[in-house]
N, C-alpha and C positions, 0 to 999 in steps of 0.2 A: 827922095828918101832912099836910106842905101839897104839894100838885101843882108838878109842875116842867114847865118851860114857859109860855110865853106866853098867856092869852087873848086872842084874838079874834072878836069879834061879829059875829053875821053881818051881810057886807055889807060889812064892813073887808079891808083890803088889806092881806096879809102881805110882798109883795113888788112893786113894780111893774116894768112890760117898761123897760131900759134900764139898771135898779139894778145896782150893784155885785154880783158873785157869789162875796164874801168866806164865805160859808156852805152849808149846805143845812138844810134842814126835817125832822121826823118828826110825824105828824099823830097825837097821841094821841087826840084823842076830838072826836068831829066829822064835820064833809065842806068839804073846798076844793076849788075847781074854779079851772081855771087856763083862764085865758082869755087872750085876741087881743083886745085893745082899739084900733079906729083910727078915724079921721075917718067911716069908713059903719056903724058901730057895733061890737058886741061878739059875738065868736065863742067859746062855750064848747068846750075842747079836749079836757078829760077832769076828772072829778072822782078825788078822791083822800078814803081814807077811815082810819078806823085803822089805824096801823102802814106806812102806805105815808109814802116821800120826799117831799120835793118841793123843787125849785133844785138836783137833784144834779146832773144833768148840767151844767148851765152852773158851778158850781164844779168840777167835773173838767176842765169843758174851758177852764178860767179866761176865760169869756166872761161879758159884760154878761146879764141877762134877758137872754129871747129874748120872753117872754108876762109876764102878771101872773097875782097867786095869792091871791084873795080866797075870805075866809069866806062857804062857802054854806050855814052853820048858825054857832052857836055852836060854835066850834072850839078845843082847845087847841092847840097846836105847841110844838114845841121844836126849839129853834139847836142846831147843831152845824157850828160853822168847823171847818176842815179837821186842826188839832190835836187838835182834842176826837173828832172823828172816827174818826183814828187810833188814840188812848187807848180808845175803846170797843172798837175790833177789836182791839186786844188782849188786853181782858176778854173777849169775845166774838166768836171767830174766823168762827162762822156770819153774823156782822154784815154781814161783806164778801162772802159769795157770796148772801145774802138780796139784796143793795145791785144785785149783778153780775146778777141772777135779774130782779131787778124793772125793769131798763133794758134788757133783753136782750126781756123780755116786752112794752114796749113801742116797743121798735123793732120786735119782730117787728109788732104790731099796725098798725104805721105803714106799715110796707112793704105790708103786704098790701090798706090802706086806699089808697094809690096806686096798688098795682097793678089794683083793681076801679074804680078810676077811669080809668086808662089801657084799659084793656079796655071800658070803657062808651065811651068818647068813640072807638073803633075800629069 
């Protein structure tokens, strides 16, 4: 039976900052880490592993990248644009409060990551 989704090798770029956010990602097997790439170099932002997203937020909020999202192993992925998306949670209603759980957990993490930075620089 043949694997669905994309390979990616590591080191290859599944998405880059600026690109269309026609889609989002599901990381079947592997690790991507999304990064901040600018003129003083490369800032890793979080790795992402089986079973987690990645581009969702910026297709919900129908923005460009914000980061890039390169393979930091051999990685599969798989696309899901925003129809297929919905097709899924229909089959699978825990789809969208897994989706809701996993952007919820890293907002919270972000928040908190600022605020012990605003407290350190006080």
């Amino acid at each position: 039976m043949g694997e669905l989704g994309t390979l990616y090798k590591k080191g290859e770029f599944i998405f880059k900052k600026g690109d269309p956010s026609d889609c989002m990602y599901v990381v079947q097997k592997g690790r991507v880490e999304i990064v901040m790439i600018s003129d003083y170099g490369s800032t890793r932002l979080s790795v992402r592993k089986k079973g987690d997203f990645i581009g969702e937020t910026s297709m919900f909020a129908c923005k460009t990248r914000f980061a890039s999202a390169k393979a930091l192993t051999d990685a599969r992925v798989l696309k899901l644009d925003e129809k297929s998306f919905i097709a899924k949670i229909h089959q699978d209603p825990s789809l969208a409060f897994n989706t809701i759980k996993q952007m919820a957990k890293r907002i919270y993490e972000q928040d908190h990551t600022l605020m012990r930075g605003f407290l350190h620089q006080n």
